[in-house]
C-alpha positions in Angstrom: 92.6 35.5 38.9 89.8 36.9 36.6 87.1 39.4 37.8 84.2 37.9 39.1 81.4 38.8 36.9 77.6 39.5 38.0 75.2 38.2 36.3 72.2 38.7 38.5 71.5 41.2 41.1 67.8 40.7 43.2 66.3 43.1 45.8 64.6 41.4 48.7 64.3 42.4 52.2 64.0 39.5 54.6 63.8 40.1 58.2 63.1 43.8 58.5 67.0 43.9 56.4 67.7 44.7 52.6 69.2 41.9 50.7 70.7 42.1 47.9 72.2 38.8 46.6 74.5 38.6 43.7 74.8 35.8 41.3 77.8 34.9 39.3 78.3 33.5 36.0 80.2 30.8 37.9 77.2 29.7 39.2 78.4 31.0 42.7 76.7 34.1 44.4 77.0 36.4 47.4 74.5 38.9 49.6 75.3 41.5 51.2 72.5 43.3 54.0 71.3 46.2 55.1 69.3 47.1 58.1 66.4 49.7 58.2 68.3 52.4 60.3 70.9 52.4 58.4 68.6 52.2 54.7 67.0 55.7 56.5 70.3 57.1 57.7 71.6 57.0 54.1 67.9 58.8 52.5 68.1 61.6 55.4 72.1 62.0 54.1 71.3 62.2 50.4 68.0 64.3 50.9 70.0 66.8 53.7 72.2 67.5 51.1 69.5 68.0 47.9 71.5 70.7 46.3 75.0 69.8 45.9 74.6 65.7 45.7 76.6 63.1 47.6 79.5 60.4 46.4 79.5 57.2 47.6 82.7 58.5 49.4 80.6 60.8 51.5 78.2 58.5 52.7 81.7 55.9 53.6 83.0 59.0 55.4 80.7 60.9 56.7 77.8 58.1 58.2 79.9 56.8 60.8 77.5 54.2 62.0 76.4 52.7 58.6 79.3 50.5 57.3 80.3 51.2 53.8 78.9 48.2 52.3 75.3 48.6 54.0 75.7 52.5 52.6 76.7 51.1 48.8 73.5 48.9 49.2 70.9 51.5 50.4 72.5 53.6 47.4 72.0 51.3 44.9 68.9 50.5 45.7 67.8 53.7 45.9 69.0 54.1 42.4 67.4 50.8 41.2 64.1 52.3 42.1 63.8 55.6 40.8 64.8 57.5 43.9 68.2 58.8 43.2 69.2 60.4 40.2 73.1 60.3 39.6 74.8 62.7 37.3 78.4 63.5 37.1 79.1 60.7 39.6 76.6 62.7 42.2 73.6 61.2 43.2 70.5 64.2 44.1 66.8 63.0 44.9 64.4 62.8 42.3 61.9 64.2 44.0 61.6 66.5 47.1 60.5 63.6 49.3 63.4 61.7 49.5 62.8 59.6 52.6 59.1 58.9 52.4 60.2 57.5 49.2 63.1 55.6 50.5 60.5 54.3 53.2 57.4 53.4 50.4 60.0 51.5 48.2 61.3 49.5 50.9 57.8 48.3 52.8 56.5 47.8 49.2 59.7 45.1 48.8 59.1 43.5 51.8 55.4 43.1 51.2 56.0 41.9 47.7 57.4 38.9 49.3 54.9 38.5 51.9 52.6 38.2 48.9 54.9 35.3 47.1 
């Protein structure tokens, strides 16, 4: 069976939850969500450990209340808008407000389609 490949990926955040939904050149597509507490449980991770970065293994292993997918989500997100930096496969904050960040991007997101 071949690899299913993306060839869209949207933000959104409907109902106080992160979407993001996938769409496949097959014309199929998927979402996966993520709720608020765990969007804010991920920043505090990444911006409690500032110095040294995080994996997407630490967040899987370490967050033991935010499932791994809901933790891969808040990630990329983060990532998507300019809040995360990753280098050598470790992703640091980009800047020293991590959270209020985290918080700003996603309100902004959901307002954005409040506004539609």
């Amino acid at each position: 069976m071949p690899a299913r490949k993306a060839i869209d990926k949207t933000f959104a955040v409907e109902h106080g939850r992160l979407v993001r939904t996938v769409q496949l050149a097959d014309g199929r597509s998927y979402f996966h969500r993520c709720s608020l507490e765990a969007f804010r449980e991920v920043a505090w991770y990444i911006a409690e450990h500032a110095d040294d970065g995080v994996t997407t293994q630490m967040l899987w292993r370490d967050l033991e209340g935010v499932s791994c997918t809901q933790a891969s989500l808040a990630l990329d997100f983060l990532k998507e808008r300019g809040c995360v930096l990753t280098r050598f496969r470790r992703n640091f904050p980009a800047s020293g407000f991590l959270v209020e960040d985290a918080l700003i991007e996603f309100h902004a997101l959901e307002h954005e389609r409040c506004n539609d």
